[in-house]
C-alpha positions in Angstrom: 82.1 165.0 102.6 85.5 163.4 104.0 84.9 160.5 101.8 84.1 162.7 98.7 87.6 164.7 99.6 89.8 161.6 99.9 88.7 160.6 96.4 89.6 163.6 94.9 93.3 163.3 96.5 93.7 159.8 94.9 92.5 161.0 91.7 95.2 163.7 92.2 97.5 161.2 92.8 96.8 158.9 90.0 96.8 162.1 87.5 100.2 163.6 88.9 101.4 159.5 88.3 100.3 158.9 85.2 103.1 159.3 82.1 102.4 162.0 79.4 101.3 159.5 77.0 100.7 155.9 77.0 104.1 153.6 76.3 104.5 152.3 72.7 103.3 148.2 72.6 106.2 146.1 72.5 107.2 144.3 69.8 107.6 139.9 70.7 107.6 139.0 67.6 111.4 137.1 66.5 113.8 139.6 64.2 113.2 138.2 60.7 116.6 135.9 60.2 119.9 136.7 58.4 120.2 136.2 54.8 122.7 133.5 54.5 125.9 135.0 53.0 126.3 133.0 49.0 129.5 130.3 50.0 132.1 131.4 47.7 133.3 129.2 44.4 136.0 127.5 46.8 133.2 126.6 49.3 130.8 125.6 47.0 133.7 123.1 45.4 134.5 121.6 48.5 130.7 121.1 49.4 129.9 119.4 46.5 133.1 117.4 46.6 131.8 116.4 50.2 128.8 115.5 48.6 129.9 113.3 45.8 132.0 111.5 48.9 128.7 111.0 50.8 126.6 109.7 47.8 129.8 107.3 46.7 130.1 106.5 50.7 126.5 105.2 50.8 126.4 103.4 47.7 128.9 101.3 48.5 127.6 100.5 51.7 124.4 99.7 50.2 126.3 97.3 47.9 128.2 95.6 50.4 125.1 95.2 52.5 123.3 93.5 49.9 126.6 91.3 49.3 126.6 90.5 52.5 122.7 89.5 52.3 123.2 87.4 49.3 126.6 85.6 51.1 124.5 84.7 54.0 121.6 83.5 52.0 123.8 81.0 50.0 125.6 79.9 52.7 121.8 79.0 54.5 121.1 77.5 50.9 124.3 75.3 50.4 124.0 74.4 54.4 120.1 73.4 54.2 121.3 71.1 51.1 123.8 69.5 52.6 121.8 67.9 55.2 119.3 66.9 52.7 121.5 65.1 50.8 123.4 63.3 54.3 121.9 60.3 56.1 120.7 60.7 59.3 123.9 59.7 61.2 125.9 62.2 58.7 122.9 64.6 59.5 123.5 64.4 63.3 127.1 64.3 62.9 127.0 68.0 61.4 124.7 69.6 63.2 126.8 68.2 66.1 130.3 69.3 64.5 128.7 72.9 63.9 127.5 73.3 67.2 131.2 72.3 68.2 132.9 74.9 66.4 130.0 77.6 67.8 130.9 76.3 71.6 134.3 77.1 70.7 134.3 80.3 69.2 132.2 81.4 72.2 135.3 80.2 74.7 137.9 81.8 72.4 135.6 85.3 72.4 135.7 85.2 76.3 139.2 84.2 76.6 139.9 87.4 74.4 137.6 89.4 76.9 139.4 88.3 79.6 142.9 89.2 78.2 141.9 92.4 77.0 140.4 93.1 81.0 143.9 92.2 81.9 145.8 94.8 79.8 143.0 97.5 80.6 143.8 97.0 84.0 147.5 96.7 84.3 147.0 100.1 82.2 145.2 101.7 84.6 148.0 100.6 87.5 151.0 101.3 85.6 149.9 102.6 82.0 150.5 105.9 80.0 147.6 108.1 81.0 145.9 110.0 77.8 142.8 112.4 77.9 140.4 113.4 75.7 139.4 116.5 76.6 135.3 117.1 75.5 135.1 120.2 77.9 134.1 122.0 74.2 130.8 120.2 74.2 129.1 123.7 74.6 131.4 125.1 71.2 129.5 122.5 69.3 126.8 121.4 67.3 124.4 118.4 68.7 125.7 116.5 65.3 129.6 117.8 65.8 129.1 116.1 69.2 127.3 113.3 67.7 130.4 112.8 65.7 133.0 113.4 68.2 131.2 110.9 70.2 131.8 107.9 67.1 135.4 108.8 67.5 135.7 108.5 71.1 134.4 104.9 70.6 136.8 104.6 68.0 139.3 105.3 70.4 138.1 102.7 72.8 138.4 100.0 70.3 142.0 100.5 69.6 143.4 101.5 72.4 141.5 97.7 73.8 143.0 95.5 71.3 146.6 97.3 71.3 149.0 95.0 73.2 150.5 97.9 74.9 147.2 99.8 75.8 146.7 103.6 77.5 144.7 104.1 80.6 142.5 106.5 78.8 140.5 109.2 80.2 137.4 111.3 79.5 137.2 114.5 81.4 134.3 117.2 81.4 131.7 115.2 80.6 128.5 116.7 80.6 125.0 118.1 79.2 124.9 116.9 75.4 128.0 115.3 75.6 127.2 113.1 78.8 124.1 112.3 77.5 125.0 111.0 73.6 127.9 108.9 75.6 125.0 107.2 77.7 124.0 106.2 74.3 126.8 104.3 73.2 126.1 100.4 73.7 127.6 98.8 76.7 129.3 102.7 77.8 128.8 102.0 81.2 130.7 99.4 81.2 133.7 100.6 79.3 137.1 100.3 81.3 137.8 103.8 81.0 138.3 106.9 83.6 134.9 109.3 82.8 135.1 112.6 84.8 132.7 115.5 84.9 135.1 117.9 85.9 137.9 119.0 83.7 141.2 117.6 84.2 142.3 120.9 85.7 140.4 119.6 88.4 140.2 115.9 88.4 144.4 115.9 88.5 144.8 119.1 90.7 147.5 117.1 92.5 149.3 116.6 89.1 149.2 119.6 87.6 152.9 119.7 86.7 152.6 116.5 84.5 149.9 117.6 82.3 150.5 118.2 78.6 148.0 119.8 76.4 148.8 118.1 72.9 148.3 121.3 70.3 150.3 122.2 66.9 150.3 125.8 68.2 153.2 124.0 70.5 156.6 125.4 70.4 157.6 122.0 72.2 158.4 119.3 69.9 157.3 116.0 71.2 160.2 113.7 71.4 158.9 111.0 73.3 156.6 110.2 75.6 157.0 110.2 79.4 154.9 107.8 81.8 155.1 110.3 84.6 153.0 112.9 82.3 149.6 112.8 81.2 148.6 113.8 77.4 145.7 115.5 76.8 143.8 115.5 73.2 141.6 118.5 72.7 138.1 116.9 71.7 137.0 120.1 69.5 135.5 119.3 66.0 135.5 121.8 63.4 137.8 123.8 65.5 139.1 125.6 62.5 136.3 128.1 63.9 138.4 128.3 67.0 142.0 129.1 65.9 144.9 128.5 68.6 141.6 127.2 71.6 143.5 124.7 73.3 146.8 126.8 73.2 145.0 129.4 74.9 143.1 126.9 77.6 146.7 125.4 78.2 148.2 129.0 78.6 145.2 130.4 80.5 145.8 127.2 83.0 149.8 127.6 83.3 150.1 123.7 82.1 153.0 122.5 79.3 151.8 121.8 75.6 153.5 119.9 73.0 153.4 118.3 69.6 153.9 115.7 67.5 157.4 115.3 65.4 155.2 114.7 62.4 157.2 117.2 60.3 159.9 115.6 61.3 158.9 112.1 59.2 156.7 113.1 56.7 155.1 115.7 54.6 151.2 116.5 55.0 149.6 117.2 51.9 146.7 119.9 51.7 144.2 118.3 53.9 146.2 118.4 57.2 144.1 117.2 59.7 144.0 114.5 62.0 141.2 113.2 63.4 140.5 112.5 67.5 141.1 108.9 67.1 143.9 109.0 64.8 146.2 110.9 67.6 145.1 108.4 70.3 146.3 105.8 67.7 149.3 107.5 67.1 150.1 107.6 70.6 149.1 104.0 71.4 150.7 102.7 68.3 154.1 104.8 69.8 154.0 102.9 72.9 153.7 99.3 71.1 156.6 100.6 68.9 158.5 103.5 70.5 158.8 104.5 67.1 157.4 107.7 65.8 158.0 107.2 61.9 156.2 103.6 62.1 153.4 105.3 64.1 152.8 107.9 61.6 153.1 106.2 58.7 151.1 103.1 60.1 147.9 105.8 61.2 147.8 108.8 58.8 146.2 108.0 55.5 148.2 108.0 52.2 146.0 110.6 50.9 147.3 113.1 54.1 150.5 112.1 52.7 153.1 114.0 50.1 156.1 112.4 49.1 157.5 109.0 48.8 157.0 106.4 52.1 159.7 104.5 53.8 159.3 101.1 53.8 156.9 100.6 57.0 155.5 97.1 57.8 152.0 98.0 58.2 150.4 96.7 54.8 149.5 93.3 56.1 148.2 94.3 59.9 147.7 91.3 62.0 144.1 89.6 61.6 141.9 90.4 63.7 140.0 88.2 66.4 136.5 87.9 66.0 135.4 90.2 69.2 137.7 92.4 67.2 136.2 92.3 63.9 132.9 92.6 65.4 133.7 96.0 66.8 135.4 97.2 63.9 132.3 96.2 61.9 130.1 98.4 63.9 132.7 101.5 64.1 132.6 101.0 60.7 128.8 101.3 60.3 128.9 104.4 62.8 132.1 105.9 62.1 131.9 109.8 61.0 135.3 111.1 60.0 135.0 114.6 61.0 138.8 115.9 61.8 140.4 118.4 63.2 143.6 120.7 61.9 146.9 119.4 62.1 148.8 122.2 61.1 146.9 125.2 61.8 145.8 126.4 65.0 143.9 124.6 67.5 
């Protein structure tokens, strides 16, 4: 009887618990997506002009691939005939005088490395320090990164083979970013400063000489000073960010300046500069200490308006073979995606 009473007080229980009516099922199911808004006439102009570029882009690589195919396959040719036509002394002689001139481009290659060490280094002790700031990684795309990254090894490049080099620094380097760096041949062994923290951080200690390079700058760049250390926003396609690195510069009570480009030149409509081509500005300024060569030497005519002063930069010095060899892959990886010049970023 006791146990027939407890039962009924549960049941009363459960009864006085239980909701009205039963909860509606809930719906997991993904919200169907937007309807893509139709790109305007001005959009769908500059798309397709993109596109041409692309398309023209790749055929010409295709061609010059195939040139260079055809180059190497006469050369073979002419070489294989050579030494069928020689005797067998001229035959050794050859093969000996080519292995010669092998040996010795291989010595000339390291004795290039090792200079180029020696500048890196004395950078590093005594140098202008310059950061690329990539502490937007999370603002981006996995292919805006992608292309940031190609211009960060751009960057490298120059600032190696410049005879008055940067010490150069990466700071907030993580997630994506971090991981499409790793990617890069040889990275880890690139004489460079890589921090995961932001500079903020990394140069706590320094705070007072850090200059956020921005056009949103009210401070007109007049030269550059070794005690301070310039920043570059790493941000592509930051026209979706108007006034960013201002703000991060305001918001962390450090100075911000630009460059006097106004000051020497014109920009035409596309007024944009891409990560690399301030860094080569900048290095190109402390070969030079010369703004209007530095300019005019970096931005591309077609940035350009106007007349150009006569600047000695049409006949740049040849390269050196480790040199051409990394400007022929930066050329095969290259993706010029810039960033405003003039408007806010």
């Amino acid at each position: 009887m006791a146990a027939a009473t407890e039962n009924d007080d549960n049941d009363s229980l459960a009864n006085h618990l239980k909701p009205d009516s039963e909860p509606a099922p809930v719906n997991l199911s993904p919200p169907p997506p937007a309807e893509e808004k139709p790109l305007s006439k001005n959009a769908q102009k500059k798309q397709l002009k993109q596109q041409r570029y692309e398309a023209k882009k790749a055929e010409k690589k295709a061609q010059e691939k195939e040139h260079k195919r055809k180059e190497g396959e006469r050369k073979h040719k002419e070489w294989e005939e050579t030494l069928a036509n020689a005797t067998e002394e001229e035959r050794l002689k050859l093969i000996e005088s080519r292995r010669s001139l092998r040996k010795e481009r291989m010595e000339k290659r390291s004795e290039e490395k090792e200079k180029k060490m020696e500048r890196l280094t004395k950078a590093k002790e005594i140098g202008q320090n310059i950061v690329i700031d990539v502490d937007f990684a999370h603002l981006m795309s996995e292919s805006e990164i992608s292309s940031l990254v190609q211009q960060i090894m751009y960057c490298y490049a120059v600032n190696g083979r410049s005879s008055s080099p940067c010490h150069l620094w990466l700071t907030g380097v993580q997630g994506e970013m971090s991981t499409q760096l790793d990617k890069l041949p040889g990275f880890e062994k690139w004489f460079i400063e890589k921090e995961s923290r932001c500079y903020i951080e990394a140069m706590a200690d320094r705070k007072e000489n850090l200059v956020y390079l921005t056009a949103d700058s009210e401070t007109v760049l007049e030269d550059l000073d070794p005690k301070d250390i310039y920043i570059i926003g790493g941000l592509v396609d930051r026209n979706r960010f108007k006034g960013i690195t201002m703000n991060k510069a305001q918001e962390q009570g450090i100075k911000t300046a630009k460059l006097p480009i106004g000051e020497y030149m014109k920009m035409s409509s596309s007024q944009v500069l891409t990560v690399n081509q301030v860094l080569e500005i900048l290095v190109k300024f402390l070969e030079t200490r010369d703004w209007k060569t530095s300019f005019f030497t970096v931005i591309p005519q077609r940035k350009r308006t106007g007349v150009d002063p006569v600047v000695d930069c049409s006949k740049p010095e040849p390269l050196s073979e480790e040199h051409q060899e990394e400007d022929d892959l930066l050329e095969r990886k290259k993706v010029c995606v810039e960033a405003p010049l003039e408007s806010g970023s």
